[in-house]
VMD Tcl script that draws the C-alpha trace (Angstrom):
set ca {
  {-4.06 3.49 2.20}
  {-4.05 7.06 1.27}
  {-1.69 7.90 4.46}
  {0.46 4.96 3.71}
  {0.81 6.43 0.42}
  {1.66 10.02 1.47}
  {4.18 8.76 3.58}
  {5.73 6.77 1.38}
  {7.03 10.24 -0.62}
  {8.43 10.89 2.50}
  {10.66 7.75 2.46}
  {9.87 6.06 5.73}
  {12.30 4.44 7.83}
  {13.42 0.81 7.08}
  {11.31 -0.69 10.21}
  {7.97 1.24 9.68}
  {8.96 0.21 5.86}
  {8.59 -3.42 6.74}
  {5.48 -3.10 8.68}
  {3.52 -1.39 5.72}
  {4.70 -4.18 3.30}
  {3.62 -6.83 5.79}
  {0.44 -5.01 6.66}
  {-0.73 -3.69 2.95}
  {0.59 -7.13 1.59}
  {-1.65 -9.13 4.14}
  {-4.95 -7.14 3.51}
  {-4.05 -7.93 -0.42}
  {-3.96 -11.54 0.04}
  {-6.82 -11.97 2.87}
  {-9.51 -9.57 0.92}
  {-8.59 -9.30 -2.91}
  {-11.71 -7.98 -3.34}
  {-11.85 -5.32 -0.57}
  {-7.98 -4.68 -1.80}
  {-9.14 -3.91 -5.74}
  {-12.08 -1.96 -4.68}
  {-9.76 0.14 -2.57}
  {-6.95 0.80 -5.21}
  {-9.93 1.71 -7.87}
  {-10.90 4.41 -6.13}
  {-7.41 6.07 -5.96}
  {-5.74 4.77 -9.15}
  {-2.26 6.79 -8.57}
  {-2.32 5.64 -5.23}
  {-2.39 1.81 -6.35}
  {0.61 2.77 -8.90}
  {2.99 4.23 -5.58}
  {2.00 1.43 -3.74}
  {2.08 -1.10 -6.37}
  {5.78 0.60 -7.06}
  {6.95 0.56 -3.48}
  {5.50 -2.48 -2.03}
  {4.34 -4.58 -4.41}
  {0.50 -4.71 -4.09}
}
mol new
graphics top color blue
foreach p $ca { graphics top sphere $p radius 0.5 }
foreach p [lrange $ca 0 end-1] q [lrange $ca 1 end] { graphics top cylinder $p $q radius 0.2 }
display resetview
């Protein structure tokens, strides 16, 4: 997540765009409990990601 994040400042291109939402949306919905213990341990991490691809 943190790489995902740290590209994300560096405003990926549309198609590698996509395939983080898919991919960071899927782990969300398949592990919410993996996903929130994750995001707790990098809080403004969880707000870019939250921001960009709404996780």
């Amino acid at each position: 997540m943190v790489q995902v994040a740290s590209i994300v400042k560096n405003q990926p291109s549309p198609e590698l765009d996509s395939m983080f939402t898919t991919l960071l949306q899927g782990f969300k919905q398949h592990n919410e409990t993996g996903w929130a213990a994750q995001v707790a341990a990098f809080p403004s991490i969880q707000e870019r990601l939250e921001a960009h691809y709404d996780v």
